[in-house]
C-alpha positions in Angstrom: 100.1 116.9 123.4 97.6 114.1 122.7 94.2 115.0 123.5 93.1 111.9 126.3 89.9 111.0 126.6 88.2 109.6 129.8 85.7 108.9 132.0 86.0 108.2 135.6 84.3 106.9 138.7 85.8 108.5 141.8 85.7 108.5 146.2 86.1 111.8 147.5 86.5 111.0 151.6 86.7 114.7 152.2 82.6 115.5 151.3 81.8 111.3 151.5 80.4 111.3 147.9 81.5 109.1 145.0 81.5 111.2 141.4 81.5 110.7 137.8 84.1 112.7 135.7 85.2 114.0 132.5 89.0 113.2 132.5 89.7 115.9 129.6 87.8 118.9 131.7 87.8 117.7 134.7 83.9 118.8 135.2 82.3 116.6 137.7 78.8 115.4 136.0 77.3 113.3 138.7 77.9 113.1 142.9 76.2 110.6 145.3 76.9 111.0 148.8 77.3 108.0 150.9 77.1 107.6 154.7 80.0 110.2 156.7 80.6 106.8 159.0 81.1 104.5 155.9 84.9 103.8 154.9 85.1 102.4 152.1 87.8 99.3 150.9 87.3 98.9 147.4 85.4 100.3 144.0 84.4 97.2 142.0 83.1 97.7 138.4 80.6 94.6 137.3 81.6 93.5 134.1 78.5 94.9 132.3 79.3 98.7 133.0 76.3 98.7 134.5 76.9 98.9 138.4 80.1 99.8 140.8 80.1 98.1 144.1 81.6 99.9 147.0 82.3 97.9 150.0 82.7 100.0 153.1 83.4 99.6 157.0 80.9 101.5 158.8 80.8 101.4 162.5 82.7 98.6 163.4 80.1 96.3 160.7 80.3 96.3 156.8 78.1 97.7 154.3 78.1 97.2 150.6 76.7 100.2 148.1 75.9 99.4 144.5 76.2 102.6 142.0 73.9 102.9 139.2 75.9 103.9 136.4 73.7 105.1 133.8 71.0 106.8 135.6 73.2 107.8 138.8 72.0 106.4 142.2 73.5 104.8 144.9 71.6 102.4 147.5 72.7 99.9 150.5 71.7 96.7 150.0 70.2 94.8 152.9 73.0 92.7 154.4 74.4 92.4 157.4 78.2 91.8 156.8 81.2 91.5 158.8 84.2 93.8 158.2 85.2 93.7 155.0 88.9 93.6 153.9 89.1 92.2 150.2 86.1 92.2 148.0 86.0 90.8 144.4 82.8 90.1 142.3 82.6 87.1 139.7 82.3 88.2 136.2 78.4 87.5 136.2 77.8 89.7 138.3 75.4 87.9 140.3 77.9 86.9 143.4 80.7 88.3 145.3 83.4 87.0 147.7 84.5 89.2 150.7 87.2 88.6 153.2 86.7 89.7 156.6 88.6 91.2 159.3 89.1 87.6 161.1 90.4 85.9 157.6 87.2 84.4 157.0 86.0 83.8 153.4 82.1 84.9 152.4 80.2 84.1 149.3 77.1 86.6 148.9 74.5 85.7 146.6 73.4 89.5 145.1 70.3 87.9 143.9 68.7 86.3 147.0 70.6 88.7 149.0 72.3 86.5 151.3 75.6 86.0 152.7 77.3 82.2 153.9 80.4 81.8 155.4 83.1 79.9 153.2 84.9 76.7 154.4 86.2 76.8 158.0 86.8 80.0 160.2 90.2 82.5 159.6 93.4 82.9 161.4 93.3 86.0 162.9 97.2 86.0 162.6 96.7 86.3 159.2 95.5 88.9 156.3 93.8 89.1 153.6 95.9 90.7 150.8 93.8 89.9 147.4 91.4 88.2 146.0 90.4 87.4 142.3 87.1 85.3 141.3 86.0 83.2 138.2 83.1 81.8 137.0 83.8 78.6 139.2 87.0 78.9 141.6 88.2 82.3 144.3 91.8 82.7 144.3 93.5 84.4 147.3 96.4 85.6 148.4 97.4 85.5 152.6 100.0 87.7 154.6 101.4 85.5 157.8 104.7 86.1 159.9 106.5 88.1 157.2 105.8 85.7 154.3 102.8 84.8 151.9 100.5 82.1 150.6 98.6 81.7 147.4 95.5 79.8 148.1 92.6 78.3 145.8 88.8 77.7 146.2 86.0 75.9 145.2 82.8 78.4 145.2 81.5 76.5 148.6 84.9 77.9 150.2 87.2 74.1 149.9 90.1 74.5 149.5 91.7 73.2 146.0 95.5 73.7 146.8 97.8 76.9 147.8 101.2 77.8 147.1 104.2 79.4 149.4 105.4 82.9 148.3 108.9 83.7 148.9 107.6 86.9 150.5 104.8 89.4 151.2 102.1 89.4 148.6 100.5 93.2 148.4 97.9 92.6 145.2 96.5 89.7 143.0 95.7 90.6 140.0 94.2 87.9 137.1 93.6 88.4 133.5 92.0 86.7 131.1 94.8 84.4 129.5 94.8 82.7 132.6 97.7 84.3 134.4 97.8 85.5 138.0 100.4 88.3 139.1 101.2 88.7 142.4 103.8 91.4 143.0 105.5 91.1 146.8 107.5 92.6 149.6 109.7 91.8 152.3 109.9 93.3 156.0 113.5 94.5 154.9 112.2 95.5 151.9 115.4 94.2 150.1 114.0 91.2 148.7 111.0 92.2 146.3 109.6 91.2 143.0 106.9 89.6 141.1 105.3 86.3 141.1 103.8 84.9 137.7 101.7 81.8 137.6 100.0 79.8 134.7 96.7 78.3 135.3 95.5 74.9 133.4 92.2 76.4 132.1 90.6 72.8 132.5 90.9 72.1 136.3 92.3 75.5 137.2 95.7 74.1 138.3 98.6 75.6 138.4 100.8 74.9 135.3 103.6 77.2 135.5 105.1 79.6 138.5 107.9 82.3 138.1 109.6 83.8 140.7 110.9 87.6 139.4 112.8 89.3 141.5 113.6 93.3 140.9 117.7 92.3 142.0 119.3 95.5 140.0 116.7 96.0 137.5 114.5 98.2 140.3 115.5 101.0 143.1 115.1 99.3 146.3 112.9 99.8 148.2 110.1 99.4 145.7 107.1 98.1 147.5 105.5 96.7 144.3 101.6 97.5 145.4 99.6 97.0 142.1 99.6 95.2 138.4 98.0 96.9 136.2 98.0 94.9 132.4 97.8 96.4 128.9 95.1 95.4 126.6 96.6 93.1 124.4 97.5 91.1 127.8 101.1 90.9 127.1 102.9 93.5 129.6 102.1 94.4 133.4 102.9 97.6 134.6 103.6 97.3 138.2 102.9 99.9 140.7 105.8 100.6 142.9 104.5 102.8 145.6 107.8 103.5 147.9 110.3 104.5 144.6 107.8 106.2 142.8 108.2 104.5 139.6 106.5 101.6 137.3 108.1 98.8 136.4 107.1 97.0 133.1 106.7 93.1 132.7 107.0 91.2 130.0 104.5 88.5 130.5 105.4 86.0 127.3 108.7 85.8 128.4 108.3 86.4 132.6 111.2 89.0 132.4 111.6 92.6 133.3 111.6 95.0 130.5 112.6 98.4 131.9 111.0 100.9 135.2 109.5 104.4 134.5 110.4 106.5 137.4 107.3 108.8 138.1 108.3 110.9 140.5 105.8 111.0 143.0 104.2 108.6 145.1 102.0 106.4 143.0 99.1 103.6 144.7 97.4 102.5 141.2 97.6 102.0 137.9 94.6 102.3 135.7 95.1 101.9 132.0 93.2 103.9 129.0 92.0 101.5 125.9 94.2 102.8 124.1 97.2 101.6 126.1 98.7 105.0 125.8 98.5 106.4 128.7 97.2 105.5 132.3 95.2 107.7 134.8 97.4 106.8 138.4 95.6 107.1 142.1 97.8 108.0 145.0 96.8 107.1 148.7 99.5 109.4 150.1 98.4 112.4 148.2 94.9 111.8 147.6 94.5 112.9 144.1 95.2 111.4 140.3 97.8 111.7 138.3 98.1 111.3 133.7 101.2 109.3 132.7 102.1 108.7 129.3 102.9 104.9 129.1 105.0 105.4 125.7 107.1 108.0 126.6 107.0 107.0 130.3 106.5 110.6 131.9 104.2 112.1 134.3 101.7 114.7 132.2 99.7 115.7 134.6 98.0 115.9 138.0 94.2 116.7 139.8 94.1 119.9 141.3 90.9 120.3 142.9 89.8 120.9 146.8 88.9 116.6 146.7 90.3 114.1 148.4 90.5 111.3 146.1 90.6 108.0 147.4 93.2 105.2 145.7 89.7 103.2 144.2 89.0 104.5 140.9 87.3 102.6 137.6 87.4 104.0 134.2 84.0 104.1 132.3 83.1 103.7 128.9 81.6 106.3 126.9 78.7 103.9 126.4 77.3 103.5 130.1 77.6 106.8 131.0 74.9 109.3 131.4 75.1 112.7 129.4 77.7 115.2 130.0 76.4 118.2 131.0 
C-alpha cells in the first residue's frame, strides 16, 4: 500500500487533552490538557497554520482556547461568552462569529478581545446548524419545525437575504469558488440530499441554487452530516453518517457521481493534499479511520485507549514542531 503521510490535531474527551500526531506511526508528539469541565464544539484551524481555536461549553458558560501550533501551548482567552453552538473564524484570523444556545449571532473581535451581539436576539425555537464567514458577510444555516433556512449577514449581524431549504440542513460548508454546500435531512429521513448554491462574488448574492436529492442514487436513510471538497474544488464528498458510506458530487455539473459504502459509521471527512485518501472521524465510535478516496475502501482504523472526538484538522508539515 501507499505509504500516507499526515499530521494531525486531535480531542481526546477521555484524558481532556488535545494532541498532535504522526498519522504514519501513530506517535503522539505533543498533548495539552484543557479544563475536565470544558466540552468542546468545534476545532477551528486559522488560515495561517498558526493557531487552532477550540470553542468549548464549560459549566453552563462558554470558553474559547487558542492552540499554539508550532511551539505547543494552549491558553483561555479572557471572554465571557455565552454557550456556544457554531463557531467559524474569518480567514484573517483576527475575528470570529459564534452562535449561541438561544440562536443569537456574536462577532468577537480576537484583537481587542471583545465580544458584541449581532443584529436582533434568537429564536429559541430554532438552531444553529452551520456557519461559514468571509472577509465581509457570515452565512448561516437554521433548523426550525422540521425544515431549514439559509440566511446571510452583514459583519454588524443585518441581515442581507435568506433562503427556504426543502429540509433539515446538518453542515454548511463554503469553498473558495464561491459555492456553498449544504447537505440536509428530513424527520422521515426519506427525503434527503444536497443543496448547491452559486454566490455573485460582487455583492455576495445568490446566483444559482440546486436542489439534489439522493432519490435512488443513495441507501436511505443517509443522514448526509458533512461536505468535505477535493483540492481542485471540483467534487464534494459527502459524509453520510446513518448508511455508512460517502457520496461523491460533482460540483461543475450539480449531479451525483457514485457513493462509496465505508462500512462503519462515519461523522467527518477530512481530505489529504493529495486527494488520495481522507483521514475520517466518527462520533459514535470515537476514533479515526484511513479511506482510500480512489479505490473507495476503508484501509484502516485508530486503535489506541483515546477517545477521539469528531473535530480533527490536518497540519502541514511546515507548522509543526519536530517529531520526536
Amino acid at each position: 500500500m501507499e505509504e500516507v503521510s499526515y499530521r494531525l490535531l486531535g480531542i481526546d474527551a477521555l484524558t481532556h487533552t488535545v494532541f498532535f500526531a504522526d498519522g504514519p506511526s501513530g506517535n503522539i508528539t505533543a498533548e495539552l490538557s484543557y479544563p475536565p469541565e470544558a466540552m468542546p464544539i468545534a476545532l477551528t484551524l486559522s488560515a495561517d497554520n498558526g493557531k487552532a481555536y477550540l470553542p468549548a461549553e464549560s459549566s453552563g458558560k462558554g470558553t474559547l482556547f487558542v492552540i499554539n501550533i508550532s511551539q505547543p501551548a494552549l491558553y483561555r482567552l479572557p471572554l465571557e461568552l455565552p454557550v456556544p453552538r457554531q463557531f467559524s473564524l474569518q480567514p484573517g484570523g483576527q475575528a470570529a462569529y459564534l452562535a449561541a444556545a438561544d440562536a443569537t449571532l456574536y462577532f468577537i473581535d480576537l484583537v481587542s478581545l471583545t465580544i458584541t451581539a449581532c443584529g436582533q436576539s434568537g429564536d429559541k425555537n430554532t438552531l444553529c446548524a452551520g456557519l461559514q464567514a468571509d472577509e465581509k458577510r457570515l452565512y448561516s444555516i437554521w433548523e426550525h419545525a422540521g425544515s431549514g433556512t439559509f440566511a446571510a449577514f452583514d459583519q454588524q449581524g443585518r441581515l442581507l437575504y435568506e433562503k427556504a431549504l426543502p429540509g433539515i440542513p446538518t453542515s454548511l460548508t463554503l469553498d473558495g469558488h464561491g459555492h456553498f454546500i449544504i447537505p440536509y435531512t428530513s424527520t422521515a429521513g426519506s427525503e434527503e440530499g444536497v443543496i448547491l448554491m452559486s454566490q455573485n462574488q460582487d455583492d455576495g448574492s445568490l446566483s444559482a441554487c440546486v436542489n439534489i436529492p439522493y432519490g435512488n442514487n443513495c441507501c436511505t436513510p443517509s443522514y448526509p452530516a458533512q461536505a468535505a471538497l477535493s483540492p481542485d474544488g471540483r467534487t464534494a464528498y459527502i459524509v453520510n453518517e446513518e448508511s455508512s458510506s460517502i457520496t461523491l458530487l460533482d460540483i461543475q455539473q450539480a449531479t451525483i457521481r457514485t457513493c462509496i459504502p465505508i462500512g462503519r459509521s462515519i461523522s467527518c471527512l477530512h481530505i489529504l493534499s493529495d486527494g488520495k485518501f481522507a483521514i475520517a472521524s466518527s462520533h459514535m465510535f470515537a476514533d479515526l479511520s484511513l479511506i482510500d478516496l480512489v479505490n473507495g475502501r476503508l484501509l484502516s482504523i485508530t486503535d489506541t485507549q483515546k477517545e477521539i472526538l469528531g473535530y480533527i484538522a490536518l497540519l502541514p508539515e511546515s507548522s509543526l514542531p519536530p517529531k520526536e
